[in-house]
SETOR-229558 format. One record per atom (N, C-alpha, C): residue in one letter; x, y, z. Coordinates in pm, whole numbers, plus 50000, padded with zeros to 5 digits. Atoms other than C-alpha are relative to their C-alpha. Example, Ala and Ser with C-alpha at 12.3 -4.5 7.8 and 13.67 -1.06 7.14 Angstrom:
<sites>
A500894988150000A512304955050780A500905012050000S499184988149994S513674989450714S499235010950073
</sites>
This chain:
<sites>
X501215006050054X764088393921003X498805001750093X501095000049947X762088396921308X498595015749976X501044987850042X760418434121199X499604993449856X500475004750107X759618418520868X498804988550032X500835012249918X758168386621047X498585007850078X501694989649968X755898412121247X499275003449951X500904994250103X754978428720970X499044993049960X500485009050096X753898399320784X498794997350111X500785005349906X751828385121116X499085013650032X500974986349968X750388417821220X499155006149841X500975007150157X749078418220803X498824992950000X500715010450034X747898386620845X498955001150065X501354998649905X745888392621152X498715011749967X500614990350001X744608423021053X498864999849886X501095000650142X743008410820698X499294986950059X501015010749957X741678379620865X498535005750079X501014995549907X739968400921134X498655006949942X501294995050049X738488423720882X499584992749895X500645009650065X737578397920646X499475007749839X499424994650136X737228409320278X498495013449979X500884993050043X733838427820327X500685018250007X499374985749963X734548465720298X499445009050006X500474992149892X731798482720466X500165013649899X499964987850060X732008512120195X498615003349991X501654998549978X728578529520184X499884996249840X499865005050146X726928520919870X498335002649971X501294996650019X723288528619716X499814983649924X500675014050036X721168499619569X499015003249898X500374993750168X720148501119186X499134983449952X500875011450050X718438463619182X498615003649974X501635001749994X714658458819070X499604995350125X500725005549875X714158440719394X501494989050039X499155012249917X716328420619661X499684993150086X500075006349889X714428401919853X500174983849912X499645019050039X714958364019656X501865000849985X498515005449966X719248372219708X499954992450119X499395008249934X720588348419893X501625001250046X498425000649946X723868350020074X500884986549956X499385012350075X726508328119881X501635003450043X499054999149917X729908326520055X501074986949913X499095008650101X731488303919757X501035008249922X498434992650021X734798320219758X500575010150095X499234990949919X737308346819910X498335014650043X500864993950011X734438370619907X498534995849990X501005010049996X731058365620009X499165010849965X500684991250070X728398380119786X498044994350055X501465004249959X723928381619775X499944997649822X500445001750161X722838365319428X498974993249984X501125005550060X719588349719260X500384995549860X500065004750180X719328329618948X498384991249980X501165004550052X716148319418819X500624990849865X499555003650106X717238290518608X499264997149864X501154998150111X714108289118393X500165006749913X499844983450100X714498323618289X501344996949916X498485004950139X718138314018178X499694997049908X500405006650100X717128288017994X499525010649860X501014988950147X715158313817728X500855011349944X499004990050068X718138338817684X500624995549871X499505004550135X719218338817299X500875008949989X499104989449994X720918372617346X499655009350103X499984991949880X722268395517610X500625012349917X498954980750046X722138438517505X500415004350141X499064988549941X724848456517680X499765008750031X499134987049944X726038487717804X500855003550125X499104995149942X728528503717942X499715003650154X500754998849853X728028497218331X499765016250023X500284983149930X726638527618522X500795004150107X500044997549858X727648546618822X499195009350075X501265002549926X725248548819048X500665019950065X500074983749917X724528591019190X501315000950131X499174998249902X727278602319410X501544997350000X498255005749977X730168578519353X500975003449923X498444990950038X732598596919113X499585011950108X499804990949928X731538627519310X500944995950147X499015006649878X732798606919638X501364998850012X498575014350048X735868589219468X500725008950049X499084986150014X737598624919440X500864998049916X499235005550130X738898610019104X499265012549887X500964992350148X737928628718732X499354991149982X500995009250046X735678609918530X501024997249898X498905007250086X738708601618300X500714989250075X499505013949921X740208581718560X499244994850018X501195010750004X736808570518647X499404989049938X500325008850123X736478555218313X500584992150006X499315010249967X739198528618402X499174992350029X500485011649915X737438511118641X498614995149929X501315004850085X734268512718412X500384992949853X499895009550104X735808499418125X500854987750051X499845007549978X737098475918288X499084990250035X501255001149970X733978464118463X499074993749885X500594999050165X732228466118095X500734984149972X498895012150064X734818446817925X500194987350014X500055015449936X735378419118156X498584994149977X501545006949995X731608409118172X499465000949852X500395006450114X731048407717827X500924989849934X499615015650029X733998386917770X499594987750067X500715010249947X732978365618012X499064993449953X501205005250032X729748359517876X500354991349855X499755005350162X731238354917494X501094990950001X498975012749961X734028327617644X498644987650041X500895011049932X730578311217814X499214996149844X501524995850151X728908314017426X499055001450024X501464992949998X726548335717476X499915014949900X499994988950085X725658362217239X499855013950082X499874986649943X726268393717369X499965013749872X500314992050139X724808429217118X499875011650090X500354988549988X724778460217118X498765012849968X501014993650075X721648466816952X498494991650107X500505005049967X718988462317149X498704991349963X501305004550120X715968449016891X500834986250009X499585014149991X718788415216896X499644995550113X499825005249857X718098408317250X498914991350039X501195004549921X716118387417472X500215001650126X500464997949810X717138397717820X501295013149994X498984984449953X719158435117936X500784992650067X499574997649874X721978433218140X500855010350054X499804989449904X722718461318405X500804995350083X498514994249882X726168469118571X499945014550052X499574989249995X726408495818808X500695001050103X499284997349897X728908508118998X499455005150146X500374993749931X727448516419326X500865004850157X499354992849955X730368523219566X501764996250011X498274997449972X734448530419599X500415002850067X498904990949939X737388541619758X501054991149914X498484996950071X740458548719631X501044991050046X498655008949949X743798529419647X500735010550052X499084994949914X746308548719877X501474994349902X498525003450090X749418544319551X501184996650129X498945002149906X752288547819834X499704990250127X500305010949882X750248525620134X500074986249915X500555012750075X749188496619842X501344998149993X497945004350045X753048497419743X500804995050104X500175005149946X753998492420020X499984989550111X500605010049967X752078469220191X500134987549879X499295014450060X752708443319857X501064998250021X498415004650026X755938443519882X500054987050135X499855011249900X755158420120186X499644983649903X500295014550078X754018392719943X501294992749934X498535002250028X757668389619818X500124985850140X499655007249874X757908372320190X499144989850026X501035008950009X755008350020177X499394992349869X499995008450145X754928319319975X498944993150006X501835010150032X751348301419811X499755015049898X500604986050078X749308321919592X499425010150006X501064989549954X747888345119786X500875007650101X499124990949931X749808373119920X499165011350045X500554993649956X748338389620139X500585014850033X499294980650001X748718432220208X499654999450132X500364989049886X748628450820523X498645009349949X500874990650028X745038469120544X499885012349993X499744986950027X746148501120480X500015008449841X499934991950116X745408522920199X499404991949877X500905011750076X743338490420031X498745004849942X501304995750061X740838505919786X498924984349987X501535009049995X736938486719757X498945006349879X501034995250108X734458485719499X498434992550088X501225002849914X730718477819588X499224999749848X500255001450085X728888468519274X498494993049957X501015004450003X725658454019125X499594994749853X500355001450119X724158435618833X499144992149961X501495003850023X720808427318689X499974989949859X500895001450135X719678406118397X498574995450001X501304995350044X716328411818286X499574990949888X500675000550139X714038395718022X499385010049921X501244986450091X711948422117792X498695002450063X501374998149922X708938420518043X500655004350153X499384994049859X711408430618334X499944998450084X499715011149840X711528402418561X501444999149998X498055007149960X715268397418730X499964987049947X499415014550029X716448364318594X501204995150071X498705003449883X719778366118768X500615012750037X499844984249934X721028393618986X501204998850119X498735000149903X724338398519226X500105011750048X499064990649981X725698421719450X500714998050092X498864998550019X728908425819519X500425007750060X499584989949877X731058444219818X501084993250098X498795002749945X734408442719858X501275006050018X498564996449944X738018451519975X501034992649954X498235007550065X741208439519803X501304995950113X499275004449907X742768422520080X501774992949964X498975008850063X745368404119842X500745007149879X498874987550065X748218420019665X500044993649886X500325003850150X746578405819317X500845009249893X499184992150075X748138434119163X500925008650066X499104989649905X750188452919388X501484994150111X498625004149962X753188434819458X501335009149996X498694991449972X757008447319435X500314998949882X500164999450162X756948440019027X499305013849935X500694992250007X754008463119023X500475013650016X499884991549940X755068486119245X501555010649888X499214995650084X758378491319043X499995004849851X500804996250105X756428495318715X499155016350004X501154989049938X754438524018886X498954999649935X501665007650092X751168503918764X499145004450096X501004996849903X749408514619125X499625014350003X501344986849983X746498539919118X499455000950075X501504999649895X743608550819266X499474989449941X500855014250049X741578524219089X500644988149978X499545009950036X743898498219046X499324984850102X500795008249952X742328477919347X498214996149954X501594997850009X738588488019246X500254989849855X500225011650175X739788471218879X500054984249991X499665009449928X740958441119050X498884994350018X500625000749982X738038435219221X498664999849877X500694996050101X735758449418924X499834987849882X499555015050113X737178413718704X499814992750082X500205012649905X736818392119013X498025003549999X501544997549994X732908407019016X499344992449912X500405004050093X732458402818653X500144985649933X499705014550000X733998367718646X499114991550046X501275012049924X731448349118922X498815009849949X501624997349977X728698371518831X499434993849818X499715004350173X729248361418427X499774980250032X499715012349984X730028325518580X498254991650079X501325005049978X726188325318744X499175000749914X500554998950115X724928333718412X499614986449898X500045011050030X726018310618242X499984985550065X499765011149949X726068280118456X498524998150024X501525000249996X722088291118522X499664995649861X500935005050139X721358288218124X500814983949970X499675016549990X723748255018138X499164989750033X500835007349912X721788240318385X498174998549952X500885001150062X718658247118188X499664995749847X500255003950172X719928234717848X499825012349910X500614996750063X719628265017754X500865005449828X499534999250099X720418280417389X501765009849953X498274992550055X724938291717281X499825006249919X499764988550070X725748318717075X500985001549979X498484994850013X728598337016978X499965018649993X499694980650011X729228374316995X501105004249857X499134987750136X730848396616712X501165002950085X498804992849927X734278407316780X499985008849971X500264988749959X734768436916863X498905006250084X500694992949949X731708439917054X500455006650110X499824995549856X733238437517405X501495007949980X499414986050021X736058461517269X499225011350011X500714983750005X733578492117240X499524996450132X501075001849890X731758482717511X501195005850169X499145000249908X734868482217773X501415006349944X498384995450014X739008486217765X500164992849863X499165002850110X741478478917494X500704988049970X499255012850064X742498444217536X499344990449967X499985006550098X742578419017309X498484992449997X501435005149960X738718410417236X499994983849936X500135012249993X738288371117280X499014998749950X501065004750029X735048370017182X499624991249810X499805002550177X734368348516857X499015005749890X500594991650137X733068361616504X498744987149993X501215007350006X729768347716458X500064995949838
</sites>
């Protein structure tokens, strides 16, 4: 047990030390960042703005299919078929999000009263045989958070705007991180052969779209402002293939 015991401690030290930021280079696709603020409310510590005023006045949020920002499939050394994973994922998540918060979310933009902009702005790849693994140490470590060895730990780096129709930010995040935690990449996983190149970046990509969906709405909360409902099927086209939550208006 004691090489296992090492393992686990020499892990532990090693993701504490580097701490979840992940330092991937990354370009910058905001209208402006100087009103982020550094917000350190959770495993990951992000820069975000909310103008809760502006919330308040959103009746509908138009879509699309996040971007990626110049360079980063060229970087990844992925296709753009695998690439599309991590973007429909990305997609997907953040419009359910929004249509669980009731908020109308369209695809047409003439319904709207404020844009919102996802773009991918930087990656690296998961290391399939390092991520594998390195979970399999979570088997050995009990609570909910199983931590990996930093090896072969893909990072996404991300960004996202909403806009009114006169193209002031209303609320804005970004996002830059490292998959320190064997969320998906355990010894279940691993035996499935579910680990990719993107499987960390997707990980991450739903933990993005979750708090950045979750400052959205909690800004138009906080302002009273006006619920909705989304069409199903929107955040199907928009993102991946599972099961669209969003309710029928």
């Amino acid at each position: 047990m004691k090489p296992i015991a090492l393992l686990i401690a020499t892990g532990l030290s090693a993701a504490l030390l580097a701490g979840c930021a992940s330092n991937i280079s990354r370009v910058e696709t905001l209208s402006r960042y100087d009103r982020l603020t550094q917000n350190e409310d959770g495993l990951v510590p992000v820069r975000a703005f909310a103008d809760r005023d502006g919330a308040g006045a959103i009746t509908a949020v138009y879509m699309e299919r996040a971007a990626v920002a110049p360079g980063v499939l060229e970087a990844s050394g992925l296709d753009a078929t695998s690439f599309n994973r991590l973007v429909d994922t990305l997609s997907g998540t953040m419009c359910r999000r929004l249509a669980r918060g009731n908020m109308r979310v369209t695809t047409d933009p003439a319904e709207a009263s404020h844009r919102l902009d996802l773009t991918i702005t930087g990656f690296d790849a998961t290391n399939p045989v390092a991520a594998g693994a390195s979970g399999v140490i979570g088997v050995f470590v009990p609570g909910p958070l199983s931590p990996r060895i930093p090896i072969g730990i893909g990072a996404l780096a991300a960004e996202g705007e909403l806009m009114d129709l006169e193209g002031e930010q209303v609320v804005a995040m970004q996002y830059d991180a490292r998959n320190h935690l064997a969320s998906g990449a355990g010894t279940f996983t691993l035996l499935r052969g579910d680990i990719g190149a993107t499987s960390d970046a997707r990980d991450l990509a739903q933990a993005f779209a979750d708090r950045f969906g979750d400052l959205i709405i909690e800004a138009r909360d906080d302002a009273n402002g006006q619920t909705g409902s989304t069409d199903r099927g929107t955040c199907g086209a928009l993102g991946d293939d599972e099961t669209d939550t969003a309710s029928v208006e």
